[in-house]
Phi, psi and omega in degrees: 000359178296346172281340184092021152187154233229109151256261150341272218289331187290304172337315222264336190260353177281303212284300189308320260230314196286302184302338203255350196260348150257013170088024182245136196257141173231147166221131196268172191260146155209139156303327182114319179268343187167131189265156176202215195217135172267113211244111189263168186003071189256148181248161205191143173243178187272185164254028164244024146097331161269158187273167096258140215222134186173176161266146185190154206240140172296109182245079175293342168302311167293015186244317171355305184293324206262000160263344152314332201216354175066066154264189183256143194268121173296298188254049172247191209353097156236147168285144171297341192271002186260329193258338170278004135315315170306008197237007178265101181275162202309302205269028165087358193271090239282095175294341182059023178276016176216031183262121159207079213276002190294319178249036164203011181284359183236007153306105209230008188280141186191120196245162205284192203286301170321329177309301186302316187297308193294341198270338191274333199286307169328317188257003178076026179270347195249156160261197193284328165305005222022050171239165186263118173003292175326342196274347182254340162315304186293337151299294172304293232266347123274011179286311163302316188280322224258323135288330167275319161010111186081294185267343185204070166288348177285284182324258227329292224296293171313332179275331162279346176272345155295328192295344197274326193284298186266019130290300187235073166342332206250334158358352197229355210220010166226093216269290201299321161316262188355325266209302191288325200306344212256319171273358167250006166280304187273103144203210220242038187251308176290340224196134169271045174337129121320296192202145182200120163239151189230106170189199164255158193200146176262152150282125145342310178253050164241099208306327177282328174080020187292146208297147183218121200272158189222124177259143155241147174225148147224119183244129166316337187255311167278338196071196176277135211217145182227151174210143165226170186289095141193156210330328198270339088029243122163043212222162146282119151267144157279171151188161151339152143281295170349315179268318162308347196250316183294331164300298185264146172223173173226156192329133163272023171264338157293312189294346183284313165336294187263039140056051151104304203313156143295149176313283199318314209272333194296200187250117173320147195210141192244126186258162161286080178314114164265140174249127192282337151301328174254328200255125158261009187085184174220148194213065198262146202287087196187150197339104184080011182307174164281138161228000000 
């Protein structure tokens, strides 16, 4: 991490090193697939006004988006039979990134929603409503939509990634936020998509192949249009396809994804939006990941 990033595991020991300088003992997990933090005999109170004590497990890496975008952290206080649900994907296939039952079968703390909201509202991550920062993004982008709407959609479109940009300044150098935060700006409840992808692609001439996010839109009224996040910049560029393609390639396990095609090129597929007011995202270490 001297370079200044980390994944899981570096991710999982800066937080334990942060837990241990206020007293609270951790221990970190590793799976085999992805490491995280076991938070022992921590109390905690309920919404009847009582404490509860107990082990309950920490993912701060899977927490990323939502301190990135001020959502609500998804993966803190869980029971393991709570967290291993999170490794269950829509088509049943299990990632196993937090199964480990030999040292986690008896973690069992785990607190309900109302609960939660209040210990975040407590620590100031909430306002006093239990709601989260994300909630004045989502107040602008609909305030845009309801002015741009229909008639100007390239303005819309260009007007969420600044509103997206001066909510998180750093928004180019953390992809997978960007990415989930970018599906709940962009989607097809506002915007009459043909087709719209999100995702990552490397420049060509980077040795390193490190990740650079990218939106294509295709609109009946604008045609098809690509922007990417970038850093030196500190901005969304529009380009050309042409100049996007000649610039950019992309990781090939998205290309595996779309059975060899580019994202941009396959047959639309309608994804799964996520909200960062209830949701953190997933944030996994793996070929063009965020670290």
């Amino acid at each position: 991490m001297d370079n200044g990033y980390g994944v899981c595991n570096g991710i999982a020991r800066v937080e334990k090193y942060v837990l241990s300088r206020v007293g609270i003992e951790s221990e970190e997990i590793s799976s085999g697939r992805h490491s995280f933090l076991r938070l022992k005999n921590v109390s905690l109170p309920t919404k009847d006004g009582e404490n509860i004590t107990g082990d309950t497990i920490l993912d701060p890496t899977w927490n990323l988006t939502a301190h990135r975008y001020g959502g609500r952290p998804q993966n803190f206080c869980l029971s393991y039979e709570e967290i291993r649900k999170h490794d269950i994907r829509e088509d049943g296939t299990d990632q196993a990134s937090h199964k480990n039952d030999k040292e986690l079968s008896d973690v069992t703390l785990g607190l309900d929603d109302k609960s939660l909201r209040e210990v975040f509202t407590s620590i100031g991550v909430a306002d006093k409503n239990g709601d989260f920062p994300i909630t004045s993004l989502l107040a602008k982008s609909k305030k845009v939509d309801e002015f741009f709407s229909g008639s100007f959609p390239e303005i819309l479109i260009e007007k969420k990634l600044s509103i997206l940009k001066e909510h998180c300044p750093e928004f180019a150098t953390c992809q997978n936020s960007t990415m989930t935060a970018l599906g709940l700006l962009i989607n097809e409840e506002n915007l009459n998509f043909n087709k719209c992808v999100v995702n990552r692609v490397y420049n060509r001439a980077d040795e390193e192949k490190k990740p650079v996010v990218y939106m294509y839109v295709d609109l009946p009224n604008i045609g098809k249009k690509f922007y990417y996040a970038d850093g030196e910049r500190n901005q969304f560029v529009k380009i050309s396809r042409k100049g996007f393609e000649e610039r950019f390639e992309c990781y090939e396990k998205d290309m595996q994804k779309q059975n060899g095609n580019r994202p941009w090129e396959a047959v639309k597929t309608k994804g799964k939006i996520e909200d960062l007011n209830r949701s953190s995202g997933r944030i996994v270490a793996d070929e063009g990941s965020e670290r």
